[in-house]
C-alpha positions as CSV (number, residue, x, y, z in Angstrom):
1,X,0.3,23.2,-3.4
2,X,3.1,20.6,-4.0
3,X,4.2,18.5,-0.8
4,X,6.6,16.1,-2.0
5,X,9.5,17.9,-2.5
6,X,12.4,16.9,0.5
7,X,10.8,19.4,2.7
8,X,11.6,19.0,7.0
9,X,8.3,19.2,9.1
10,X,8.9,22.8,10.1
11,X,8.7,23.9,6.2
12,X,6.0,22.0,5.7
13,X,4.4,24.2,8.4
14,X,5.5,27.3,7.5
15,X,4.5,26.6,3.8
16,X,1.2,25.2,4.3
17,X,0.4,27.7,7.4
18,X,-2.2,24.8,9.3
19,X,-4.9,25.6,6.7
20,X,-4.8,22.7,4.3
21,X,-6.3,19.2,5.5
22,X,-4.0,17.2,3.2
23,X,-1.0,18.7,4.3
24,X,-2.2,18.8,8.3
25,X,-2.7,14.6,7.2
26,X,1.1,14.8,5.7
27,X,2.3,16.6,8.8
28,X,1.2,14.1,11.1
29,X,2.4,10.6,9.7
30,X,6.0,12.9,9.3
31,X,5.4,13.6,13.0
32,X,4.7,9.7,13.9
33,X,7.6,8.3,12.0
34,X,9.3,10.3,13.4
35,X,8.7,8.8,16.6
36,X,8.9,5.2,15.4
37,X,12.7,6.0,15.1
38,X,13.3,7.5,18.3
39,X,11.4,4.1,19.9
40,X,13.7,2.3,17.5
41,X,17.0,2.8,19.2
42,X,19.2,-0.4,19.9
43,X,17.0,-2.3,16.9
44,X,19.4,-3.4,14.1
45,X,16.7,-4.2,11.3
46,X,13.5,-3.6,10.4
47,X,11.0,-5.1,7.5
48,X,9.2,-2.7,5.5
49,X,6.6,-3.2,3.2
50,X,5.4,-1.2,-0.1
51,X,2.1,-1.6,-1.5
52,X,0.4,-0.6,-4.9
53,X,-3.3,-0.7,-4.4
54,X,-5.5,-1.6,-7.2
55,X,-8.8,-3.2,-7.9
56,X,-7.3,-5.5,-10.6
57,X,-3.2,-5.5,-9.6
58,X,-1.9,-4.6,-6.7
59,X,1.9,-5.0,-6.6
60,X,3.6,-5.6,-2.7
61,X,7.4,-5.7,-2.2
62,X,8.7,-6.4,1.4
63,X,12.4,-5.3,2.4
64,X,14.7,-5.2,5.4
65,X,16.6,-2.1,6.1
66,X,19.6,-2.2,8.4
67,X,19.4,0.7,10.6
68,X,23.6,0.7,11.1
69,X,24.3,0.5,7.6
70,X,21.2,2.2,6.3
71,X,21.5,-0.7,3.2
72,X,18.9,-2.6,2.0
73,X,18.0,-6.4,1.2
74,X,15.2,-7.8,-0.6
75,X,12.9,-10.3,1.1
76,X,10.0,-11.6,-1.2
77,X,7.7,-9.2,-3.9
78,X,5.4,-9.9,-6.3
79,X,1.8,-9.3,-7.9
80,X,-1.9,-10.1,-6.5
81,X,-4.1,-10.3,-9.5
82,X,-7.5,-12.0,-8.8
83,X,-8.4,-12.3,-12.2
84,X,-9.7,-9.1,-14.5
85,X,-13.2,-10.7,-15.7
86,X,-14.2,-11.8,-11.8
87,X,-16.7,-9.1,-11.0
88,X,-15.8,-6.4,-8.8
89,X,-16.8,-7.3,-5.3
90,X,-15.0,-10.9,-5.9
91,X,-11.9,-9.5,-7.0
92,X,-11.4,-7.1,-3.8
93,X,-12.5,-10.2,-1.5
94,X,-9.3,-11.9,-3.5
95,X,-7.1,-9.0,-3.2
96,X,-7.9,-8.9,0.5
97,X,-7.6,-12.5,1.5
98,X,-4.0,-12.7,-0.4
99,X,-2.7,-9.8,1.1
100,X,-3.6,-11.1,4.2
101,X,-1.7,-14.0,3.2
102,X,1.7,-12.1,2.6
103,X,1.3,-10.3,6.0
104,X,1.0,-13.3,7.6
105,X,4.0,-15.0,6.0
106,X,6.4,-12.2,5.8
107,X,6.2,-10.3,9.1
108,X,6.9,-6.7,7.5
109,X,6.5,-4.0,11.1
110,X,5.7,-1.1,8.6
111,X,4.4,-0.4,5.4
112,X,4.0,2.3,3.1
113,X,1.0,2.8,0.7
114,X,1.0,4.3,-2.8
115,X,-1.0,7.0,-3.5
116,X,-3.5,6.7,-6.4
117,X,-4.9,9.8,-8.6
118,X,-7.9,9.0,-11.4
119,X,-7.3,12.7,-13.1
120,X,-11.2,13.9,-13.7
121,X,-12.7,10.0,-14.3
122,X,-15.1,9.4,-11.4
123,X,-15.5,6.2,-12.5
124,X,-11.7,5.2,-12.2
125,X,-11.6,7.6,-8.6
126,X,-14.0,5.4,-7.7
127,X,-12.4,2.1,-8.5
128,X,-9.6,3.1,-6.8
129,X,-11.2,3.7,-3.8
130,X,-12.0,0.4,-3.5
131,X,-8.8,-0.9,-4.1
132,X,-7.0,1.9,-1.4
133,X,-9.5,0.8,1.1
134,X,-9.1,-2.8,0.7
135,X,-5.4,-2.3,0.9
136,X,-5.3,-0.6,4.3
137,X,-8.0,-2.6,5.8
138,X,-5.5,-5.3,5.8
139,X,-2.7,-3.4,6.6
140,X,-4.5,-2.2,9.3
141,X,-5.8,-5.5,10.3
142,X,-2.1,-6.4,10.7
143,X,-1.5,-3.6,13.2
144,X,0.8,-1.9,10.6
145,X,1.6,1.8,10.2
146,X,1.4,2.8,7.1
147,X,2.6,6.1,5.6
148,X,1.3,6.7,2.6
149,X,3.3,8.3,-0.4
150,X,2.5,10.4,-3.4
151,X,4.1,8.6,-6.7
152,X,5.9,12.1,-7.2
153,X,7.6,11.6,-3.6
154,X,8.2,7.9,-4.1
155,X,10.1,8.7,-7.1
156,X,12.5,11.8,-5.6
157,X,13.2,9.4,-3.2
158,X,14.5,6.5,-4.8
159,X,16.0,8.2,-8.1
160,X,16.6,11.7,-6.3
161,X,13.7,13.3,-8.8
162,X,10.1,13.7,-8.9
163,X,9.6,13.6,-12.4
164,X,11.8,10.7,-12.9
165,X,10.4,8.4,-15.9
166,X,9.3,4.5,-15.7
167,X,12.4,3.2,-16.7
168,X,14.9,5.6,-14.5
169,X,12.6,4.2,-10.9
170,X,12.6,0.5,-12.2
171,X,16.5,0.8,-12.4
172,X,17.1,2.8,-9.5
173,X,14.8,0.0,-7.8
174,X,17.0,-2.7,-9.2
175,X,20.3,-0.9,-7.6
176,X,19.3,-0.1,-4.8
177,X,18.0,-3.9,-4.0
178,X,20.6,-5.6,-6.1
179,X,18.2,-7.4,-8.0
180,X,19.8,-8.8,-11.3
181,X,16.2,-9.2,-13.4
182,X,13.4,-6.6,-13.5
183,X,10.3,-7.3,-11.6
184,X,7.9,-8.3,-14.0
185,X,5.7,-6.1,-13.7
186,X,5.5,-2.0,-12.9
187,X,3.1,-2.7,-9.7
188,X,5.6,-4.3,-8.3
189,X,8.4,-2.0,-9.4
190,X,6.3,1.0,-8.0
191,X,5.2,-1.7,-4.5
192,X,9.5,-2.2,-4.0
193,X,10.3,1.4,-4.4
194,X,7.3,2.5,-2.3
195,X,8.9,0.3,0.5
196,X,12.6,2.2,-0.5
197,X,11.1,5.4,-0.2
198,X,9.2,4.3,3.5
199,X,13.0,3.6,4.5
200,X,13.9,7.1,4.5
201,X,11.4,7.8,7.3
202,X,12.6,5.3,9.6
């Protein structure tokens, strides 16, 4: 069953019925964040991070959202990419240690994790493992919540459509940020709007 649609908590219940283990997950990062912004009262601002794990790219786009004006602004993005032909285990310590790196400098207070589907290819649902572990071992490691996000969810979120194309997220993106030049990559793209979409939950 589908769970990304702009469904409330209680229809998420009622759809689901407390039976599936995914959607029980779903149901209770909905349920947190939803307490994050009743804790948030009197805060004007808040930095969000977006993050789209890989083992060979992982994008990362930090934003503020102003909580009065609901806009949003930019604050730093861009692409870890340890190298391709670095064996596996070197290339996760690099991914690790840089993402630590950005946390540290940039200061996000929540974050918001991509989703990652291999298909039937247990070697590539394996790899990405990896890289969706590493990722929230140092989210975690920075005391951050993260909600994670399918790409189907991130997308009816920023462009109002979960079956939105490339090209129709990576302009939304650019909008909604006010960027004039498209991020140069689509990690980052997919990082930034992962961070948009985290927005709506706060």
């Amino acid at each position: 069953m589908a769970l990304d649609g702009p469904y409330s908590i209680d229809d998420l219940v009622a759809m689901t019925g407390g039976r599936s283990k995914s959607a029980s997950k779903k149901l209770d990062q909905l349920k947190h964040f939803e307490n994050v912004r009743a804790n948030l009262r009197g805060t004007t601002s808040v930095r969000l991070i977006g993050v789209d794990p890989g083992t060979r790219f992982v994008g990362w786009g930090v934003i503020d959202y102003d909580l009065k004006t609901s806009t949003l602004k930019p604050v730093d993005f861009g692409c870890i990419a340890p190298g391709e032909k670095l064996p596996l285990k070197d290339r996760l310590r690099g991914i690790f240690e840089e993402l630590e790196s950005i946390l540290a400098r940039t200061k996000p207070q929540f974050s918001a994790l991509e989703e990652t589907f291999a298909g039937v290819n247990m070697k590539s649902a394996i790899a990405m493992g990896y890289g969706r572990g590493i990722a929230l071992l140092g989210l975690a490691r920075a005391n951050l919540d993260v909600l994670e996000l399918s790409p189907r969810s991130i997308k009816q979120a920023v462009t109002g459509s979960g079956a939105a194309g490339k090209a129709r997220v990576s302009m939304m993106v650019m909008s909604r940020l006010g960027l004039t030049k498209t991020p140069k990559t689509e990690d980052v793209t997919d990082a930034l709007a992962a961070a948009i979409a985290l927005s709506q939950h706060i």
